[in-house]
C-alpha positions as CSV (number, residue, x, y, z in Angstrom):
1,X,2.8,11.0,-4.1
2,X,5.6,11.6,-6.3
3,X,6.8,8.6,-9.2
4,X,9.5,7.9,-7.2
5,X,8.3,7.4,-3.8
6,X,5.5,5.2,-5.5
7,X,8.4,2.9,-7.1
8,X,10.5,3.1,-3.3
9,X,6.8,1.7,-1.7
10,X,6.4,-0.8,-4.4
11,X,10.3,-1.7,-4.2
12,X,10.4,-2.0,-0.7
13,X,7.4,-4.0,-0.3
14,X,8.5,-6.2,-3.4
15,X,11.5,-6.7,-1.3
16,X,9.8,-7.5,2.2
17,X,7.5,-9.8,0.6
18,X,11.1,-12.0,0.0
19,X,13.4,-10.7,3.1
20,X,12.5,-10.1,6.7
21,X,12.3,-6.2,7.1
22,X,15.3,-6.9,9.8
23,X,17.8,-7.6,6.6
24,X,16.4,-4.6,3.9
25,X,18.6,-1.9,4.3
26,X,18.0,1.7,2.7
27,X,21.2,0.5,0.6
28,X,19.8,-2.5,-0.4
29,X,16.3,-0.8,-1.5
30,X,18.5,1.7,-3.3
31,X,20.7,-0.8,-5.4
32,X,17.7,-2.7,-6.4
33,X,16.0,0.8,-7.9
34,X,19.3,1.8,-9.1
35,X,19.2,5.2,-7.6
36,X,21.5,7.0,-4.8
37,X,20.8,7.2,-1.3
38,X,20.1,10.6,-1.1
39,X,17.3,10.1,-3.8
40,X,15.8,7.8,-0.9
41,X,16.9,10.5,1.4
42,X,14.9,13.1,-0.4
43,X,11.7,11.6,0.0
44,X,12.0,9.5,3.7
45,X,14.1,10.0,6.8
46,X,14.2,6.5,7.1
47,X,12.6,3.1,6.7
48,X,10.5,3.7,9.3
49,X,9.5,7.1,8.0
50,X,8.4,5.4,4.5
51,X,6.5,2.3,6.4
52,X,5.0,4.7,7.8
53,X,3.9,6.7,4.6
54,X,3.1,3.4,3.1
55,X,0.0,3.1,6.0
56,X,-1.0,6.5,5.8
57,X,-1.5,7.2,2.1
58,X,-3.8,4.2,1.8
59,X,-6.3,6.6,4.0
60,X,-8.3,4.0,5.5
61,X,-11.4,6.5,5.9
62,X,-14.7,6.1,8.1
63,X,-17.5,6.0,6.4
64,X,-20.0,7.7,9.0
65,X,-23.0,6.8,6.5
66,X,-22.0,2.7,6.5
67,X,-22.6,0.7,10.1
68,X,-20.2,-0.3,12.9
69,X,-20.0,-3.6,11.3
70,X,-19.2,-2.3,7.8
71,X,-16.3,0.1,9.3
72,X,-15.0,-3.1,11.0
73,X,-14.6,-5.1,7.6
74,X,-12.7,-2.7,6.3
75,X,-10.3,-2.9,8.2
76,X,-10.6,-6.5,8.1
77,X,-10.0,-6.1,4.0
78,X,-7.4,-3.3,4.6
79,X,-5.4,-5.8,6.9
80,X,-6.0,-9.0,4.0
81,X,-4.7,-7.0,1.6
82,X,-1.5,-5.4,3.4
83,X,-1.1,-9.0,5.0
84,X,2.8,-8.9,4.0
85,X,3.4,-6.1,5.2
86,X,1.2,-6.2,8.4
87,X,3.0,-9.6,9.2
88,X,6.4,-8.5,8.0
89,X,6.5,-5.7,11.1
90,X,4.9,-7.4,13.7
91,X,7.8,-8.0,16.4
92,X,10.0,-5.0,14.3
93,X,11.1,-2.2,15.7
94,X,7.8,-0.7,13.0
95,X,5.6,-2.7,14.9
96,X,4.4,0.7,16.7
97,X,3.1,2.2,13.0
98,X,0.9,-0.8,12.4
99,X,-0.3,-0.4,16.4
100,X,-0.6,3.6,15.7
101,X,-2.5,3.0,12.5
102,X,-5.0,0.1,14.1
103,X,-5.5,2.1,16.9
104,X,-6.2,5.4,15.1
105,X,-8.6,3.3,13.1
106,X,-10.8,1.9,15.5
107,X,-10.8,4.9,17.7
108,X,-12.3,7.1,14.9
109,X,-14.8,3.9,14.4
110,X,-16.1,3.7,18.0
111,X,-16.7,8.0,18.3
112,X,-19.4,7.6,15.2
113,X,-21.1,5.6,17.7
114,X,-23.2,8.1,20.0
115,X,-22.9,7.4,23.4
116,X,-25.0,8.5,26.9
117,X,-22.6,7.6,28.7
118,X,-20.6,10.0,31.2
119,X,-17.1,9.0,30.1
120,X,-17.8,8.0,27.1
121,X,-14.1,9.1,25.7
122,X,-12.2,6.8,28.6
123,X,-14.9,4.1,26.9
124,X,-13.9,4.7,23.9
125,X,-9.9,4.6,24.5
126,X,-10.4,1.7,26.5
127,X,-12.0,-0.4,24.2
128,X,-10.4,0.2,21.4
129,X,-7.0,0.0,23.1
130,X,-8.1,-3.6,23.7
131,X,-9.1,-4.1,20.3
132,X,-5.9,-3.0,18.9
133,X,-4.1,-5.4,21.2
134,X,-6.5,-8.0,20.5
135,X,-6.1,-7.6,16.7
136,X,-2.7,-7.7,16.9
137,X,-2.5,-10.7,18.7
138,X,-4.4,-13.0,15.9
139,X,-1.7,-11.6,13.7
140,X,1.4,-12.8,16.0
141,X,-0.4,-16.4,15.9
142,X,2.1,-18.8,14.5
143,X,-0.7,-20.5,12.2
144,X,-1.8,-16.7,11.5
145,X,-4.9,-17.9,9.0
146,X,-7.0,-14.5,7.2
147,X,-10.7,-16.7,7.7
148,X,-9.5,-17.5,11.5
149,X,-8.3,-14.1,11.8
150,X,-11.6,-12.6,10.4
151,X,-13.8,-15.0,12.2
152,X,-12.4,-13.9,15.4
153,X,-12.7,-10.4,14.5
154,X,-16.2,-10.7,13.8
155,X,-17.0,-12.4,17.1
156,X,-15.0,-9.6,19.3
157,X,-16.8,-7.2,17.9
158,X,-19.8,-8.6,18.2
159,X,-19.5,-9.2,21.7
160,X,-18.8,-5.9,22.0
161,X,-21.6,-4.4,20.4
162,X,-23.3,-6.5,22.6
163,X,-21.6,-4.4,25.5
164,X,-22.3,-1.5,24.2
165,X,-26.1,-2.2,24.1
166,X,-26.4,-3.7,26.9
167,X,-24.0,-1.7,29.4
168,X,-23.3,1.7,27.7
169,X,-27.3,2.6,27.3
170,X,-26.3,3.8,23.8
171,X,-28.7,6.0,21.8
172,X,-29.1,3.6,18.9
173,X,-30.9,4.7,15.7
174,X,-32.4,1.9,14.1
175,X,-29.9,1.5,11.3
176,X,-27.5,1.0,14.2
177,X,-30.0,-1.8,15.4
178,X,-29.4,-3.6,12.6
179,X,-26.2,-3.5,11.9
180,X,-24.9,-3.7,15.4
């Protein structure tokens, strides 16, 4: 990442964290970093474009040596710490990059898992279609609170790797018994 996409990511979220994304305008951005639009131009196609570079160059990575439970939490910590942002596109025409990037996430979470179970893939998009949903639903609470939002997490997913053991006669080493 060049210096000055770095300082049009930390503008723009500066500026969201006082403006509903609805009123920030690649004008705005630009007069408050004192540089031309076609410097913005350079580097994004649009605000979406750089919301969207904003989620993807934090590389939330899976960690296939930590467990189910671990992955989970960081995403939970991801989400804390992008909270303005997270919130500030919920309901936005960028709500899709945040559903994208959740999605993406818990997808690549659920295939470390390793299932013997026939359609184990249309498991797998299923449930973590329904996770996404469900995660961004405790955001779009009005009294949207981090420990409510966390606690819930914790007990969807355990419930679900309650399912999994249960239902999806997983082949689970014993580090996932523990941890799931």
């Amino acid at each position: 990442m060049s210096k000055s996409e770095k300082k049009i990511q930390e503008t723009f979220l500066n500026l969201l964290a006082s403006k509903p994304i609805e009123s920030i305008s690649v004008s705005m951005l630009c007069n408050a970093l004192n540089m031309e639009r076609q410097t913005f131009y350079y580097h994004y196609q649009s605000l979406y474009d750089l919301i969207y570079s904003i989620f993807y160059e934090m590389k939330l990575e899976i960690d296939n040596n930590s467990s189910f439970k671990e992955n989970i939490f960081k995403l939970q910590t991801f989400l804390e710490n992008n909270r303005v942002l997270c919130i500030s596109i919920i309901n936005t025409f960028a709500e899709s990059i945040l559903t994208e990037f959740i999605n993406s996430y818990y997808y690549r979470v659920l295939k470390t898992i390793n299932y013997e179970y026939k359609n184990s893939k249309d498991f797998i998009i299923f449930f973590t279609k329904g996770a996404t949903e469900i995660t961004l639903d405790l955001f779009k609470t009005e009294s949207f609170n981090y420990k409510n939002f966390s606690l819930n997490l914790n007990s969807i997913f355990n419930n679900f790797s309650n399912f999994i053991k249960t239902y999806c006669k997983c082949t689970i080493t014993d580090d996932m018994k523990q941890n799931l």
